[in-house]
N, C-alpha and C positions, 0 to 999 in steps of 0.2 A: 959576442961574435959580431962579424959587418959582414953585407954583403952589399955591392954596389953594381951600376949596370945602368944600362940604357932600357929606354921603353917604349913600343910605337902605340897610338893608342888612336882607337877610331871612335867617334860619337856619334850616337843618332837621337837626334830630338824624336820626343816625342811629344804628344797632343797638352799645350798646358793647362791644368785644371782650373786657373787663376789667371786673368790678364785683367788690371787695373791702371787707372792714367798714372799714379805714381810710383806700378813698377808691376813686374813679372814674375809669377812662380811656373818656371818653366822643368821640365822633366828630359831626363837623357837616359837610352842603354849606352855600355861601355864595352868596346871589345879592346885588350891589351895582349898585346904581344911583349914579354919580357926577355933582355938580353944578358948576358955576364954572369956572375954568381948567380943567379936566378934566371934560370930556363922555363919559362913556360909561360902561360896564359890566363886571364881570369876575361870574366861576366861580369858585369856591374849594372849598379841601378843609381841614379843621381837627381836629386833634386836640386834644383839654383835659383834664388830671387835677386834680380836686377834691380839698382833706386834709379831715381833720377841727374843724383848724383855721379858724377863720372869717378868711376874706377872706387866704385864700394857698390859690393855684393857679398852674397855668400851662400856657399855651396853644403849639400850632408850628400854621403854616399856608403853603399855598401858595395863591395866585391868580395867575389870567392876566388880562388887563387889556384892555380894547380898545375905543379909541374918539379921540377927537381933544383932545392938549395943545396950548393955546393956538393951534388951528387947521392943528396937525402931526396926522395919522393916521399909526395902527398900532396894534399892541402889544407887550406886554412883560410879563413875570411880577414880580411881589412875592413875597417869603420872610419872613414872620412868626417872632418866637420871642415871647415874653410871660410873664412871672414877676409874679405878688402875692405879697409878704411881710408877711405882716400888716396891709394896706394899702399900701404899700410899692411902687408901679408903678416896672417896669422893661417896656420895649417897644421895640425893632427891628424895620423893617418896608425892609427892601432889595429895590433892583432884582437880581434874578437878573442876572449877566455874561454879556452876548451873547444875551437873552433879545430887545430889540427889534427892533420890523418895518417894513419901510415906512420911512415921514417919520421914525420911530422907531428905527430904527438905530443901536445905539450909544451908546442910553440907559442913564446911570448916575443914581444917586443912592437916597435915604434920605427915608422919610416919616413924619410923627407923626399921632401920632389923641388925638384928646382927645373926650370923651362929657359933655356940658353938659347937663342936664336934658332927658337921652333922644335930645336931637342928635349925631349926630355930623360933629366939625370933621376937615378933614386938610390939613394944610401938605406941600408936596413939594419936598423940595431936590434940585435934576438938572443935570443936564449935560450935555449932546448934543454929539457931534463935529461940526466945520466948519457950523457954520446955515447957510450960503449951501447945500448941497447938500441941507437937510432943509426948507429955505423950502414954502411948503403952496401947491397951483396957484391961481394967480389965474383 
């Protein structure tokens, strides 16, 4: 199944544990506001190291998720990795195994993010066990 949508997403640095001359391991909380198939919100935690090369870094994150796919509630955690190589995007963004809740249960799958003149898009390809037991109450 897909489910796709827009995302507002706010950061805030936090104190970095590591600042060295040829680069940075800097730290962010995440608050997200999710639009479209996907209604709701998550919390995040993010780690990111800068080189001194332009436009190569990369980023690890976790977020917990919570609000209603396509009219299923619950949640469920996402696990980030992120590499820039020179411009060069590489991005993984999985469901944590056994992280869903609720209507959620047993959520798998793998989401993309793409950043369009400051919007950000996300497609989500998932898979939910047995739908008749995950159906949302009429």
């Amino acid at each position: 199944m897909q489910a796709s949508g827009t995302f507002d997403v706010k950061l805030i640095p936090q104190e970095p544990p590591d600042k060295t001359e040829k680069g940075a391991i800097g730290g962010f909380t995440s608050d997200k506001q999710f639009h479209g198939d996907f209604e709701g919100t998550s919390k995040g935690v993010m780690l990111a190291v800068s080189t001194e090369v332009k436009k190569s870094a990369g980023y690890v994150a976790m977020e917990k998720v919570s609000g209603s796919l396509k009219g299923r509630n619950g949640t469920f955690a996402l696990q980030h990795s992120g590499t820039m190589d020179r411009g060069k995007k590489e991005l993984s963004v999985t469901v944590v195994p056994d992280s869903g809740t609720d209507q959620l249960t047993g959520i798998t799958g793998r989401m993309t993010i793409d950043i369009i003149d400051g919007k950000h898009y996300y497609k989500f390809e998932y898979t939910l066990p047995d739908a008749a037991e995950n159906k949302p109450d009429k």
